[in-house]
Structures are given as structure tokens and as C-alpha cells.
C-alpha positions in Angstrom: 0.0 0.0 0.0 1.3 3.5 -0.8 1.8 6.4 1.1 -0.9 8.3 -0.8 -3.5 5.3 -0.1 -2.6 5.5 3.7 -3.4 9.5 4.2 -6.5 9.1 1.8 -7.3 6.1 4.2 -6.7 7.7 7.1 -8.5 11.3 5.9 -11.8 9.4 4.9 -13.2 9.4 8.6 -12.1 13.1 9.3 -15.4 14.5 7.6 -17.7 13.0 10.1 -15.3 13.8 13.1 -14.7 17.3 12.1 -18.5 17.5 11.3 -19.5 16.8 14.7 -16.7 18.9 15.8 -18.2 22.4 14.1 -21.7 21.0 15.3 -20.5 20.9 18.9 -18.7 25.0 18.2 -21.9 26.1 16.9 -23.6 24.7 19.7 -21.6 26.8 22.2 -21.4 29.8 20.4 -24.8 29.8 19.9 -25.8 29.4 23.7 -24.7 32.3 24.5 -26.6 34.5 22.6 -30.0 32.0 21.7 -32.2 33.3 24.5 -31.8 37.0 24.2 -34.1 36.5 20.8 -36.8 35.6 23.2 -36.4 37.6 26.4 -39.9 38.7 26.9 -41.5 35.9 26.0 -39.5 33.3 28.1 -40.0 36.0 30.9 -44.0 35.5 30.4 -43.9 31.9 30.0 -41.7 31.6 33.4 -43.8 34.7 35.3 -41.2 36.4 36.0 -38.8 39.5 34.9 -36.8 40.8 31.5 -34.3 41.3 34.4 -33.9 37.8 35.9 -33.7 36.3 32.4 -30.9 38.7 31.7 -29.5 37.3 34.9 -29.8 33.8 33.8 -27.6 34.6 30.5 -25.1 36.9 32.4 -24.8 33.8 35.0 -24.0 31.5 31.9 -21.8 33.7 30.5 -19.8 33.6 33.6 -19.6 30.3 34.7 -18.4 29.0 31.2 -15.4 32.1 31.3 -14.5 31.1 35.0 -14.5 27.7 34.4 -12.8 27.1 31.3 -9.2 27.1 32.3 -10.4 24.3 34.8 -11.6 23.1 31.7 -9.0 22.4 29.5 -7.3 21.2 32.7 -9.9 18.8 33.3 -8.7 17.7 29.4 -5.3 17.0 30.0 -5.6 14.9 32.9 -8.8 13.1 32.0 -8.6 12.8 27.7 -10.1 15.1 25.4 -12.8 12.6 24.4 -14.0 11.8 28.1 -13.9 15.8 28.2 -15.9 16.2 25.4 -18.4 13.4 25.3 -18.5 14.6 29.3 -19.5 18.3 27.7 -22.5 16.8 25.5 -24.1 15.0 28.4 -23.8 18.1 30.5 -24.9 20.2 28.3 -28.1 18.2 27.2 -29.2 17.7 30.7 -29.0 21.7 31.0 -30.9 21.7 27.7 -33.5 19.5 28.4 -34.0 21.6 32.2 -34.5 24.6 30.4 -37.0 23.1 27.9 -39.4 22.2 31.0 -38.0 24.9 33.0 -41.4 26.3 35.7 -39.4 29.2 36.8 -36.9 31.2 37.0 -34.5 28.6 39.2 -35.1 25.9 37.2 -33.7 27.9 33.8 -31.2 29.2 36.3 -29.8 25.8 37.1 -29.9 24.1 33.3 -28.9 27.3 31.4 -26.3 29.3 33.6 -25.1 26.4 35.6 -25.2 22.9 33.8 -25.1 24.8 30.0 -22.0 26.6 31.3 -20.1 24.0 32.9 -21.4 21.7 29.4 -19.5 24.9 27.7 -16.5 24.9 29.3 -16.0 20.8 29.0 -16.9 21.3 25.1 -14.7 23.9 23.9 -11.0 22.8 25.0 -11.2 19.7 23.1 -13.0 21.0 20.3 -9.8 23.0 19.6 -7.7 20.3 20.4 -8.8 17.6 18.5 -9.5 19.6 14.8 -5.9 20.4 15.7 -5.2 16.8 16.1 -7.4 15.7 13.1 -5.2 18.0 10.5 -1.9 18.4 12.1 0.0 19.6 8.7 -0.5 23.1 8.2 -1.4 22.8 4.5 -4.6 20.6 5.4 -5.7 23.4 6.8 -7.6 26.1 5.4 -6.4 29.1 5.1 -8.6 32.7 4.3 -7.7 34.2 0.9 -6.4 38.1 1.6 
């Protein structure tokens, strides 16, 4: 087998893996910004104020900033696919608490606190492992100037 059989070989899985990968970005780049579309009515449905949905989001915002150095600690001693399959479930049990979310608490504990610890798990190895997945510099794209 030839050398150019092996990388093709070894490329052909990357597009599912670097797939899920952007998929799992999006996801966290999105959070942080998806509920302020719907502030008022999320503060209807929940009976309560503009103000304590704002402090949900602030609260998510922080808890993924303070806790992502942790995070990408948490990465190098445990693996980055623990870390990251460990982000997912986090992150979808803070997703599904929000979805059926009564009050204010309830959005409070799955958006702020188990969506930005989820957050913080996700994004270290996200960069880590597209790193890994194209480790030559000429795999990679680069932006046109």
C-alpha cells in the first residue's frame, strides 16, 4: 500500500469527526446568545422579569469564562474525548431543564449552571482535537487576503 492510499485512508473518517466537531462550536457559540431572541416571552412563560432572564444569561456567561481554564485542565488529565463526550451530556441535561423549565430557578440551574459548565467541557477539546485531526498546516484552510 502506498503512502498516498494511507493518508487518503486515514483522511476518509475526518469529515464525520470534524462534522461533529463544528456541530458541537456552533452549539456553544450559539448558547450564549439564543435566549436574548426571546427575552420577553421566556420572561412571560416563566412569570417572571426581562431582568432575571438577563441574569440567567449573564450567569451563563460567567460560569463557562471562570470555568474554562479548569476546563481544559480537566482535558489534560482526563482525555479530550471523556472531556468532550462529558461536555455533551452536560450540556443536554441543562438543555432539556430549560426546555421544561417552571421558573426562573429551574432555567437558572440548566442554562447558567449545567449549560456553562457543558461549555467549558466542550470547547477545549473541540480545539484540540481539529488540531489533532489535521496536524499539517497545508490541510488546513487558510482565508484568501
Amino acid at each position: 500500500m502506498s503512502d498516498t492510499d494511507r493518508e487518503q485512508r486515514s483522511h476518509s473518517g475526518h469529515g464525520s469527526v470534524l462534522a461533529a466537531l463544528a456541530l458541537a462550536q456552533f452549539i456553544c457559540s450559539f448558547a450564549g446568545s439564543n435566549m436574548n431572541v426571546m427575552i420577553n416571552d421566556i420572561s412571560e412563560d416563566l412569570d417572571t422579569t426581562v431582568q432575571g432572564v438577563q441574569v440567567s444569561i449573564t450567569l451563563f456567561l460567567l460560569v463557562m469564562a471562570a470555568l474554562m481554564i479548569p476546563g481544559g485542565k480537566l482535558t489534560d488529565l482526563y482525555g479530550r474525548k471523556r472531556c468532550f463526550l462529558a461536555g455533551l451530556v452536560v450540556y443536554a441535561v441543562g438543555a432539556l431543564l430549560c426546555a421544561v423549565a417552571s421558573g426562573l430557578g429551574v432555567l437558572i440551574l440548566g442554562n447558567s449552571i449545567l449549560e456553562g459548565i457543558g461549555t467549558a467541557l466542550l470547547i477545549p477539546p473541540v480545539y484540540i482535537l481539529a488540531t489533532l485531526l489535521y496536524p499539517d498546516m497545508t490541510s488546513r484552510p487558510v482565508p484568501s487576503e
